[in-house]
Legacy VTK file of the C-alpha trace (Angstrom):
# vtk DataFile Version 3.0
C-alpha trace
ASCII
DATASET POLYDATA
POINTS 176 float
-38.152 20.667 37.145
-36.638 17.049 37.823
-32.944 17.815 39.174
-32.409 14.065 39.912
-30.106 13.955 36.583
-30.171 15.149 32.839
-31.073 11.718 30.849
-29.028 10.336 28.142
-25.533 11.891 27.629
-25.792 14.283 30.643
-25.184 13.843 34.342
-27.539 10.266 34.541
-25.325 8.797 31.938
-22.174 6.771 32.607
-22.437 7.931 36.038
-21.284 6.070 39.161
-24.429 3.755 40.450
-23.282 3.195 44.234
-26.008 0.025 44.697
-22.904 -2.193 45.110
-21.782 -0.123 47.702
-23.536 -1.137 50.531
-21.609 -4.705 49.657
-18.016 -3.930 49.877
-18.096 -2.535 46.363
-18.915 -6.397 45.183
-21.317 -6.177 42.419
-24.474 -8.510 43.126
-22.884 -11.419 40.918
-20.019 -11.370 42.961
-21.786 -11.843 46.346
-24.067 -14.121 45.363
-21.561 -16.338 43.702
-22.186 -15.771 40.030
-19.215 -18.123 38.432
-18.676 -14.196 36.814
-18.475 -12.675 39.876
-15.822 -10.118 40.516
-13.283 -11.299 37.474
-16.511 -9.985 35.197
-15.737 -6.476 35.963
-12.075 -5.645 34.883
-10.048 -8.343 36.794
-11.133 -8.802 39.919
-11.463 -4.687 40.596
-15.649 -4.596 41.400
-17.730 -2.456 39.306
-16.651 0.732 41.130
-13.338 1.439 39.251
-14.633 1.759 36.126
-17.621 3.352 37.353
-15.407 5.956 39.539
-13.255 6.562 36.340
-16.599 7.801 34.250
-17.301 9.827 36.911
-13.793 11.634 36.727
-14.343 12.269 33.289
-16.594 15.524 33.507
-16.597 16.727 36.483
-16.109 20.411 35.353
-19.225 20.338 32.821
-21.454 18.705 35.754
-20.932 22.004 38.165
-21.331 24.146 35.680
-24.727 22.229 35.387
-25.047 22.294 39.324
-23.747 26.263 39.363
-26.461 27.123 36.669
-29.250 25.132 38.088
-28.505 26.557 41.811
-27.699 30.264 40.651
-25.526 31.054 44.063
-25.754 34.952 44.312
-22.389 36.787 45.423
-22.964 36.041 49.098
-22.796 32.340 48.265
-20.082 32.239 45.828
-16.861 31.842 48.721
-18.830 28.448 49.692
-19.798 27.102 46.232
-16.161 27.626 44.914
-14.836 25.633 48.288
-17.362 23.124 47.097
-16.475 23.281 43.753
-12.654 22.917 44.700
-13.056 19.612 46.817
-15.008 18.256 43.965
-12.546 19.076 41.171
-10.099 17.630 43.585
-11.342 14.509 44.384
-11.941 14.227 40.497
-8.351 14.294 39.898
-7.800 11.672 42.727
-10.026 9.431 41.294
-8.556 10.355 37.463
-5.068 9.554 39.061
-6.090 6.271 40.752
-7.647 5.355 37.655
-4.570 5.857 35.502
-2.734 3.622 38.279
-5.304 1.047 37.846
-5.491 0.638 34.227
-1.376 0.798 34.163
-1.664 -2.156 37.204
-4.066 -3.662 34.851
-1.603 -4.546 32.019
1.289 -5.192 33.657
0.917 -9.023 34.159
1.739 -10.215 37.869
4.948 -11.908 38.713
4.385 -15.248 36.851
0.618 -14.921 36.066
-1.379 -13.274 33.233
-2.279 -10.155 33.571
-5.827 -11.076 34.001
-5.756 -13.359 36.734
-4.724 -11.273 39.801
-4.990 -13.285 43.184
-7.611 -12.817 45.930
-4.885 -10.683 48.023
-3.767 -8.032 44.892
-7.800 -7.726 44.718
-8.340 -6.793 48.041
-5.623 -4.862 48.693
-6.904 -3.152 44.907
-10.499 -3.057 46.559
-9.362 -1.310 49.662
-7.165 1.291 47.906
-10.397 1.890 45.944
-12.924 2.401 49.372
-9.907 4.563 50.629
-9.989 6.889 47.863
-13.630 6.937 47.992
-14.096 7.317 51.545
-11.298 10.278 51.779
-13.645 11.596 48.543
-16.802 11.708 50.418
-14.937 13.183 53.657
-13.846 16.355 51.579
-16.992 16.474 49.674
-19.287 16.806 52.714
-17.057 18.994 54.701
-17.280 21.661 51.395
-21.355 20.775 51.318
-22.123 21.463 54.377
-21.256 25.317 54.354
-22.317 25.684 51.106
-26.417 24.186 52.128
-25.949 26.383 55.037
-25.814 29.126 52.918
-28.489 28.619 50.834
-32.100 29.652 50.121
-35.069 27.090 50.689
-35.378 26.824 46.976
-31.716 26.713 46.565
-31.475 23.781 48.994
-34.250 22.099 47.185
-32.377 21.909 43.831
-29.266 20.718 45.484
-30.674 18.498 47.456
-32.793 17.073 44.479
-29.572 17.488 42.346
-26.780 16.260 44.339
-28.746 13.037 45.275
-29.289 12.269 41.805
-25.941 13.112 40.937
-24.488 11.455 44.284
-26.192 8.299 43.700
-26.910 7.359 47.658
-24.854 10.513 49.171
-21.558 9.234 49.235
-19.690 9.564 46.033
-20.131 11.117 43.281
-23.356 9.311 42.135
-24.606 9.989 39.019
-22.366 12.659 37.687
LINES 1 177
176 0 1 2 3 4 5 6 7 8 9 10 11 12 13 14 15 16 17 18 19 20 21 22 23 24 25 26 27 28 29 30 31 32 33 34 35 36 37 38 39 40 41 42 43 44 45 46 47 48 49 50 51 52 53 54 55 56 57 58 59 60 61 62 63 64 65 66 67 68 69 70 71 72 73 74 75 76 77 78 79 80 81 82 83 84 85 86 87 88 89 90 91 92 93 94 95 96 97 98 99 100 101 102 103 104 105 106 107 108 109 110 111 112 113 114 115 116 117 118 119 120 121 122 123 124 125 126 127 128 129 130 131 132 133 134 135 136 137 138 139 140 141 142 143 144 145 146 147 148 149 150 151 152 153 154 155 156 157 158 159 160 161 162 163 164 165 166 167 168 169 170 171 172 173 174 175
């Protein structure tokens, strides 16, 4: 069985893509100097917010996926719900940073629009974001860890196969 994701309207869909990642969050357009560039993706803010705020969405109905598809026996369960835990967790980080985002979103700048944010409020949006993220990943693989310590070959197999599909490159919360 393909663990990699569940196709349309399951953990592949709307999920967070991290190939911008590896930039600085900058989408290709906006590295390359598309005249779209960063602006094209929800005022400056990359195409990880939005991205990170699907993500948030669901996290509860993708480990019950993950639970079902890895079956931990009773000996496993103290390290899956630790890994469960920092993943609901960081899910309502992300929701709340989200929330914060959209609300900085409408609220127009002192004497601008609303949609033109300068080059500082964008990087100083950007590296909010990357925190988050980065303090995500941190809690993420320090719940992981124990919890693929713990379990069979075939187990591991499945999460591995799983968690990168759903993890996109390893260090968020990928495709989920």
């Amino acid at each position: 069985m393909d663990h990699s994701g569940m196709g349309h309207g399951g953990m592949d869909h709307g999920g967070m893509d991290h190939g911008a990642m590896g930039q600085g969050g900058m989408s290709r357009e906006a590295t390359e100097g598309d005249s779209h560039g960063m602006a094209a993706h929800g005022q400056g803010k990359g195409p990880m917010v939005p991205m990170m705020c699907r993500t948030a969405e669901h996290v509860d109905g993708r480990l019950a996926y993950l639970k079902a598809e890895l079956k931990p026996t009773d000996a496993q369960t103290p390290q899956w719900n630790a890994f469960a835990e920092a993943i609901r967790v960081s899910g309502r980080k992300v929701a709340e940073f989200c929330a914060a985002s959209k609300e900085e979103r409408a609220r127009p700048a002192e004497g601008e629009k609303a949609a033109s944010h300068g080059l500082l409020e964008q990087l100083a949006h950007m590296e909010r974001n990357m925190t988050i993220h980065l303090e995500s990943v941190r809690a993420v693989r320090s719940a992981a860890e124990p919890l693929a310590a713990a379990l069979t070959p075939e187990q591991k197999k499945i999460f591995d196969e799983t968690m990168t599909g759903l993890m996109g490159f390893g260090m968020g919360m990928g495709k989920m």
